[in-house]
C-alpha positions as a LaTeX table, in Angstrom:
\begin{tabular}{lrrr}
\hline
Residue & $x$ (\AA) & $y$ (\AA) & $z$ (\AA) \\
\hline
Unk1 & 3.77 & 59.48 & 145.54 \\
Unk2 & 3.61 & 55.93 & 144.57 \\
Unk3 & 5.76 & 53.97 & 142.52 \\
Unk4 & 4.47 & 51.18 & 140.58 \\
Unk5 & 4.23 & 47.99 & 141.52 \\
Unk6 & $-38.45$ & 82.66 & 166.62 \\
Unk7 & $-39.66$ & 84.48 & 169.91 \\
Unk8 & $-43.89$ & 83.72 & 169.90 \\
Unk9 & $-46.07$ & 86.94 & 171.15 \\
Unk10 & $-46.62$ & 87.35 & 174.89 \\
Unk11 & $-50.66$ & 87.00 & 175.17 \\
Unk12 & $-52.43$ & 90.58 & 175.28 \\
Unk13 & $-53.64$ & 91.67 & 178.85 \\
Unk14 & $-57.02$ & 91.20 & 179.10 \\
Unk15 & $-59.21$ & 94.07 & 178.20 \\
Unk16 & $-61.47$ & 96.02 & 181.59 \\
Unk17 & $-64.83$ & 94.64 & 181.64 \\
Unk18 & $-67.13$ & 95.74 & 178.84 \\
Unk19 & $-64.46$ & 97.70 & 176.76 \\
Unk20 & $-65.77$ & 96.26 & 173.50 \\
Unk21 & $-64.28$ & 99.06 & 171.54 \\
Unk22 & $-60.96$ & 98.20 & 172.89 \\
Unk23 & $-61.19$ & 94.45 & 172.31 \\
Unk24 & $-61.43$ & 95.78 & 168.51 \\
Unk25 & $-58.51$ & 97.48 & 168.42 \\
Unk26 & $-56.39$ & 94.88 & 170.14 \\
Unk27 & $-57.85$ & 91.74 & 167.69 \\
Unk28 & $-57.12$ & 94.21 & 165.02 \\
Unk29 & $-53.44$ & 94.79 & 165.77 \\
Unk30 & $-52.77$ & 91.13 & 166.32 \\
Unk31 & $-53.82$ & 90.32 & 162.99 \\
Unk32 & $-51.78$ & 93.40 & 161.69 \\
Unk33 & $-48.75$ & 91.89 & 163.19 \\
Unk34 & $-49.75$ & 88.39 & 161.68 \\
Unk35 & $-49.99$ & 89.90 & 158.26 \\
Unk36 & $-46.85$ & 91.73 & 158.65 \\
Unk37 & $-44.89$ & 88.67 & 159.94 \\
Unk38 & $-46.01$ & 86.35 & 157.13 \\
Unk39 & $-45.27$ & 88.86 & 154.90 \\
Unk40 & $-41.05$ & 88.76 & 156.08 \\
Unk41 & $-41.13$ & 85.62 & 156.22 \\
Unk42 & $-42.22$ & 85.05 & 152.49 \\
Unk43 & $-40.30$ & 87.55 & 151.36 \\
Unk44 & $-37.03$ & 86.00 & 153.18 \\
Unk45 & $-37.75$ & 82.27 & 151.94 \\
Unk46 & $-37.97$ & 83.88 & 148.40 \\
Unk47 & $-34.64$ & 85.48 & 148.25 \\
Unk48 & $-32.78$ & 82.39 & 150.10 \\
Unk49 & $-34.53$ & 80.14 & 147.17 \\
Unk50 & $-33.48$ & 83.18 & 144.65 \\
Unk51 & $-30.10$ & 82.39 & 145.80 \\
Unk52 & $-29.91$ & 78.70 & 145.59 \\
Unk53 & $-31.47$ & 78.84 & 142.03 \\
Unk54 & $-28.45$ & 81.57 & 141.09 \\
Unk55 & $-25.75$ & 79.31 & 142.62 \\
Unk56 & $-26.78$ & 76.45 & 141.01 \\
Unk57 & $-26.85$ & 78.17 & 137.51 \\
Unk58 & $-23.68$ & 79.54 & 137.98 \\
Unk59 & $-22.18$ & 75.51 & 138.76 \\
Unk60 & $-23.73$ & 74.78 & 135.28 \\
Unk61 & $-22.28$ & 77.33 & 133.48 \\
Unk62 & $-18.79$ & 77.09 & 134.99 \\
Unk63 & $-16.32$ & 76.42 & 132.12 \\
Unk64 & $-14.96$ & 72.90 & 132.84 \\
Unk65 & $-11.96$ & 70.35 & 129.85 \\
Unk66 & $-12.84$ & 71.13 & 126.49 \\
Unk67 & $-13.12$ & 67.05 & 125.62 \\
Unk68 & $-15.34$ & 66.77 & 128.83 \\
Unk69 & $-17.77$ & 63.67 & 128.88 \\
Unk70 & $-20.40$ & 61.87 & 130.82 \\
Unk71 & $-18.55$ & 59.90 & 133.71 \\
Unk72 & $-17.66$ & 55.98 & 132.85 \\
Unk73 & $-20.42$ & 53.54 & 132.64 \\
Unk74 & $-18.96$ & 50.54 & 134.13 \\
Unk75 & $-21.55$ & 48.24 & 132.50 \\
Unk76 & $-19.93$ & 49.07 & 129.26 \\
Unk77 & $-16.99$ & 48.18 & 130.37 \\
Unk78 & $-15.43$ & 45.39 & 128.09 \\
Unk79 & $-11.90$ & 45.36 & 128.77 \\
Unk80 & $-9.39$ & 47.20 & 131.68 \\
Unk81 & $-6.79$ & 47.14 & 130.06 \\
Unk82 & $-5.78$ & 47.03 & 126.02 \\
Unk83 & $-3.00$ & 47.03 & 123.31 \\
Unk84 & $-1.88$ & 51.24 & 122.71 \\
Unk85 & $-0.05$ & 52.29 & 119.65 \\
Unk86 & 2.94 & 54.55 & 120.48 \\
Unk87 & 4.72 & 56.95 & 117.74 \\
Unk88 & 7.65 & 58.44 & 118.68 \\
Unk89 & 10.82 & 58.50 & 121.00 \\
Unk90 & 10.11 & 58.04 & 124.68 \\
Unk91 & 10.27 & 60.43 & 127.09 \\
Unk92 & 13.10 & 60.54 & 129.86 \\
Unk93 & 11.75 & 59.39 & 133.33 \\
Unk94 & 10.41 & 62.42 & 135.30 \\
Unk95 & 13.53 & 63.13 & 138.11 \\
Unk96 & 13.48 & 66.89 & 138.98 \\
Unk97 & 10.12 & 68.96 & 138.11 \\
Unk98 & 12.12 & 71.78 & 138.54 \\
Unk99 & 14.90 & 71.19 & 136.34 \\
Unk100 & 13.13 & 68.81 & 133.55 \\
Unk101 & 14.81 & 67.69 & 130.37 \\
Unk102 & 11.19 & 66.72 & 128.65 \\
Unk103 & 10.00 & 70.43 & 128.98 \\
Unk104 & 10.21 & 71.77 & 125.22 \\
Unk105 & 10.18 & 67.50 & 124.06 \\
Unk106 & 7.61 & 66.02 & 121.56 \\
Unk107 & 6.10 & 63.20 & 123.65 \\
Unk108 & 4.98 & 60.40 & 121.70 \\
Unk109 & 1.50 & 60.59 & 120.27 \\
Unk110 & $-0.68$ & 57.64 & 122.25 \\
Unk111 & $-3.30$ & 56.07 & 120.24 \\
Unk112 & $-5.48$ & 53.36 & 121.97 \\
Unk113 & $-8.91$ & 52.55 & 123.30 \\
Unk114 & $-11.11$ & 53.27 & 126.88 \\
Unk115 & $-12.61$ & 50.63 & 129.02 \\
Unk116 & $-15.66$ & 50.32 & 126.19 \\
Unk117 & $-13.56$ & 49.76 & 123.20 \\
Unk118 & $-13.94$ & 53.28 & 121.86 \\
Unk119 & $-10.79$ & 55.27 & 120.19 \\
Unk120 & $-8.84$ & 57.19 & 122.46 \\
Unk121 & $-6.13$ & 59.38 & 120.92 \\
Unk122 & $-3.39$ & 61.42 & 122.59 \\
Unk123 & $-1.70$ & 63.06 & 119.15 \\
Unk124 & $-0.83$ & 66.88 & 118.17 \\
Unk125 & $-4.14$ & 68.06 & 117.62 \\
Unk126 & $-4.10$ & 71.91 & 118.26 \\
Unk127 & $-5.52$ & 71.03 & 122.07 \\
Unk128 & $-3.49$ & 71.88 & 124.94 \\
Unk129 & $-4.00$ & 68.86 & 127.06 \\
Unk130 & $-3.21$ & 67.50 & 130.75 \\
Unk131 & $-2.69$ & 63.57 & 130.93 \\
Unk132 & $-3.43$ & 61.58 & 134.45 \\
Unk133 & $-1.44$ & 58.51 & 134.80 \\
Unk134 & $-3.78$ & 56.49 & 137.40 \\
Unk135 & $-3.10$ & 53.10 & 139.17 \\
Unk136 & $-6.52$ & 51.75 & 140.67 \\
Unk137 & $-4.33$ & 50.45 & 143.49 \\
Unk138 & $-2.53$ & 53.44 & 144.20 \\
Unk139 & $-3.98$ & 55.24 & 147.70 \\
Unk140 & $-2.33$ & 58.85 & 146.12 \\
Unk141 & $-4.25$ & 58.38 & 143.05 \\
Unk142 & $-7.52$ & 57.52 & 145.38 \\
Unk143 & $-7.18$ & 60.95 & 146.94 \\
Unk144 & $-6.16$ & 62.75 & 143.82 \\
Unk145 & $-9.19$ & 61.35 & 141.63 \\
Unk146 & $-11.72$ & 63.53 & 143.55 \\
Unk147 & $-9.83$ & 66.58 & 143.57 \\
Unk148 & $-10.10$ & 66.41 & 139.53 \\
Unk149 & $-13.65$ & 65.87 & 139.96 \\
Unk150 & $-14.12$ & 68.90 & 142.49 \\
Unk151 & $-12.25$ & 70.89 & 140.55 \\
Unk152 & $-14.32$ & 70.18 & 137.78 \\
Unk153 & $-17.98$ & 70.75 & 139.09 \\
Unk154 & $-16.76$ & 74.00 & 140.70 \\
Unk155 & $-16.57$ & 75.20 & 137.05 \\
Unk156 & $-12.19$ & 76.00 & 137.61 \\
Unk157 & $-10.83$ & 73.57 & 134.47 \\
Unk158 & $-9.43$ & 75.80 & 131.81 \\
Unk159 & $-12.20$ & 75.25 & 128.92 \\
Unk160 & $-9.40$ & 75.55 & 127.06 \\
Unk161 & $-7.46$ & 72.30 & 128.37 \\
Unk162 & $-8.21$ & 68.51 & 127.57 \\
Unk163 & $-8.74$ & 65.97 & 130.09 \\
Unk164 & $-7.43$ & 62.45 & 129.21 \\
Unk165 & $-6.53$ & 59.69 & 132.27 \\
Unk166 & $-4.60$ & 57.18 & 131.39 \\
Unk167 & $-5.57$ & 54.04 & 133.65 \\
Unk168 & $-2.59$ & 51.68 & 133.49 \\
Unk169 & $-0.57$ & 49.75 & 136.33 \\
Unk170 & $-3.57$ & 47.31 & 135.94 \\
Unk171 & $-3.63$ & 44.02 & 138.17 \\
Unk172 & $-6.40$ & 42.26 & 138.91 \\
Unk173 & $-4.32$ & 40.97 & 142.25 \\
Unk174 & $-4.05$ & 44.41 & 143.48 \\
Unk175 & $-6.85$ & 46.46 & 145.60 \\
Unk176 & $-9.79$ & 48.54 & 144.08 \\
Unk177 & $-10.10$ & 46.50 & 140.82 \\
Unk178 & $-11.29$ & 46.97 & 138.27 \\
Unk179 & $-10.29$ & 50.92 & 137.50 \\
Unk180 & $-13.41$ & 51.53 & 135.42 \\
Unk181 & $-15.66$ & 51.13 & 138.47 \\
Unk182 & $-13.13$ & 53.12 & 140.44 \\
Unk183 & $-13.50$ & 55.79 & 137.85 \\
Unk184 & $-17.22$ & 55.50 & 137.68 \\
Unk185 & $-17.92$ & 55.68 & 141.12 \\
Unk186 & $-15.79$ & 59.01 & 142.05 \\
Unk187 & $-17.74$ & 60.38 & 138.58 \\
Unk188 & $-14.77$ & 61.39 & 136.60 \\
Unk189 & $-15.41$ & 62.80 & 133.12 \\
Unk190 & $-11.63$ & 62.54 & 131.83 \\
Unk191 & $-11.73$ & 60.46 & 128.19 \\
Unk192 & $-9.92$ & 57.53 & 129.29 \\
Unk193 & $-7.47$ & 55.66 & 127.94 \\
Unk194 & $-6.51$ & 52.39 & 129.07 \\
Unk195 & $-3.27$ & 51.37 & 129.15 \\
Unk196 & $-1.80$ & 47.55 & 128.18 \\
Unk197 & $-0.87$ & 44.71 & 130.26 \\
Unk198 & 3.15 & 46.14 & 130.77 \\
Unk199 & 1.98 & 49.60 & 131.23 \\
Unk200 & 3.63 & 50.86 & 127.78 \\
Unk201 & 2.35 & 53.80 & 127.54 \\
Unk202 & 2.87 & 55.25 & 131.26 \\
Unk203 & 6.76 & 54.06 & 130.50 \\
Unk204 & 6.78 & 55.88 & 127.03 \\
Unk205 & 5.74 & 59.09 & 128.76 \\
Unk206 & 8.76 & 58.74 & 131.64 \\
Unk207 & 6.53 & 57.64 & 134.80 \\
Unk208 & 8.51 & 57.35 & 137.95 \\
Unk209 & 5.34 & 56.94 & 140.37 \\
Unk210 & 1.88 & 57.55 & 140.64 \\
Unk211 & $-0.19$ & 60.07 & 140.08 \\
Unk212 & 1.81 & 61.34 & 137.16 \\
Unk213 & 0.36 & 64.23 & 135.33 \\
Unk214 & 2.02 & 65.53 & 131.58 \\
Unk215 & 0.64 & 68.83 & 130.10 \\
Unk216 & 1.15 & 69.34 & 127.03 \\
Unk217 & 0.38 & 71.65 & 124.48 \\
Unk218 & $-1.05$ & 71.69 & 121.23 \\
Unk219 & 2.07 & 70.09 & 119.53 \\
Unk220 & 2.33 & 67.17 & 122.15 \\
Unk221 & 5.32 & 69.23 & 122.98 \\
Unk222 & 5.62 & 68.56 & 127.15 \\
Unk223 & 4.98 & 71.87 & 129.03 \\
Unk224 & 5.21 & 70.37 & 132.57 \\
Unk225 & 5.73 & 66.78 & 134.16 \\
Unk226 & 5.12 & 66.30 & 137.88 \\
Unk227 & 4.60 & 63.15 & 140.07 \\
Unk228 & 2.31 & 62.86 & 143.41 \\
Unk229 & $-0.96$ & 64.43 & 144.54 \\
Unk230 & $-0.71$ & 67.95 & 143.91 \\
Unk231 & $-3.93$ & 68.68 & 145.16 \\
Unk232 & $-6.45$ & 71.00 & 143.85 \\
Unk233 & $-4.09$ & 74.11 & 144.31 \\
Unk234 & $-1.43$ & 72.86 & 142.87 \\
Unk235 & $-3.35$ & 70.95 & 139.73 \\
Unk236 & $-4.99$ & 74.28 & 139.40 \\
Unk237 & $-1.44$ & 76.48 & 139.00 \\
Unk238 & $-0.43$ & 74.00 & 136.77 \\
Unk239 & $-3.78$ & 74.26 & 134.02 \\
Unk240 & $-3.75$ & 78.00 & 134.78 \\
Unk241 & $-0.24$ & 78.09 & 133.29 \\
Unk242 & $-0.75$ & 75.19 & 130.23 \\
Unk243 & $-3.87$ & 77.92 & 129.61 \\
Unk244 & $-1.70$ & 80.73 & 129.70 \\
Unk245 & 0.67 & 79.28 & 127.77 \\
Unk246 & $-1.68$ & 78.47 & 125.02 \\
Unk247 & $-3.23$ & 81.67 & 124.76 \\
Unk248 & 0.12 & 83.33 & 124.63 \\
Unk249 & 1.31 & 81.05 & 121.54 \\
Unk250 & $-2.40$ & 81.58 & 119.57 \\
Unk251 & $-1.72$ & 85.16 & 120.14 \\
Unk252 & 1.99 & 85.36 & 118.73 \\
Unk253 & 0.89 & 82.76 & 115.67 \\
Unk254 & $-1.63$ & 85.47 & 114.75 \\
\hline
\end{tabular}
């Protein structure tokens, strides 16, 4: 964690001297053999490619955030970092994951704008949603970032469960500026949102280091805080859970 700041054929023995009718036979069971051999062979290189094609369709199919979007165009890019309106009481800084005051809390509803000026709203909108606090400079965040992505493309994200990132702890001073080519290179399809100049937002939501990842459900209501890289294994537990959650809730509403 980070605080801020193949065998070929032996040749045939030669056939006795004027055995015509036995030179026949043996030219005729080479090419047999030939025939037989290419025939294996296509029939192998047409279930490996068979294979591929099925593996491939099954990547694009996988279920992957329900807001997913094409990764960050950095030449869009007008601003890194931008004013965010924040509605409600702040949340306590994360301590103890395991013993968490926020769980059960509203968390303020986040409404601001991504590196190409576009809205970018964190509010109680039905969607269960997991938010990514991300420093550019951070070296956790670095390693975390394409664990998301991974996770992603292998078709595991809950298609029931928002992505947002939240790039803040911006400083042009610091290593691996700007974030949105960061972002854009690794190819992460989170919405972003950026966050201002004194890192409001990240404060409103109780950051104590970086990463910092919030799930929430559909209320904004927190569900789970945690800070560090957690890896694909553990990000994985934790949107298996927000999805279980959710599902459970729809269920008992109906």
């Amino acid at each position: 964690m980070t605080r801020p700041p193949s065998v070929p054929p032996r040749p045939s023995d030669p056939a006795p001297a004027g055995g015509k009718s036995n030179t026949g036979i043996i030219i005729g069971i080479v090419i047999a053999v030939v025939i037989i051999v290419a025939a294996v062979v296509a029939i192998l290189l047409t279930q490996g490619s068979g294979d591929d094609d099925v593996a491939d369709v099954e990547l694009q199919e996988g279920s992957g955030p329900s807001n997913q979007q094409e990764p960050i165009d950095p030449a869009a890019a007008t601003q890194e970092t931008a004013a965010v309106q924040i509605d409600g009481s702040p949340l306590p800084e994360l301590a103890d994951p395991g013993n968490d005051p926020a769980v059960g809390m509203q968390a303020p509803s986040l409404v601001g704008e991504s590196f190409d000026g576009s809205v970018v709203e964190i509010v109680p909108d039905g969607q269960l949603k997991a938010v990514a606090f991300l420093a550019h400079w951070c070296p956790h965040c670095q390693k975390e970032v394409p664990e998301m992505v991974e996770l992603i493309e292998k078709g595991n994200w809950p298609a029931d469960v928002a992505f947002y990132a939240v790039a803040t702890g911006t400083d042009e001073g610091q290593p691996n500026y700007p974030p949105s080519e960061w972002m854009a290179t690794e190819g992460l399809t989170a919405r972003v949102m950026v966050d201002d100049e004194n890192s409001a937002a990240a404060q409103a939501y109780g950051l104590p280091g970086f990463p910092y990842w919030v799930f929430l459900d559909g209320d904004n209501k927190v569900v789970a805080r945690v800070s560090g890289e957690i890896g694909q294994e553990g990000l994985q537990q934790y949107l298996d859970e927000l999805s279980d959650a959710g599902a459970t809730t729809t269920t008992a509403a109906q």
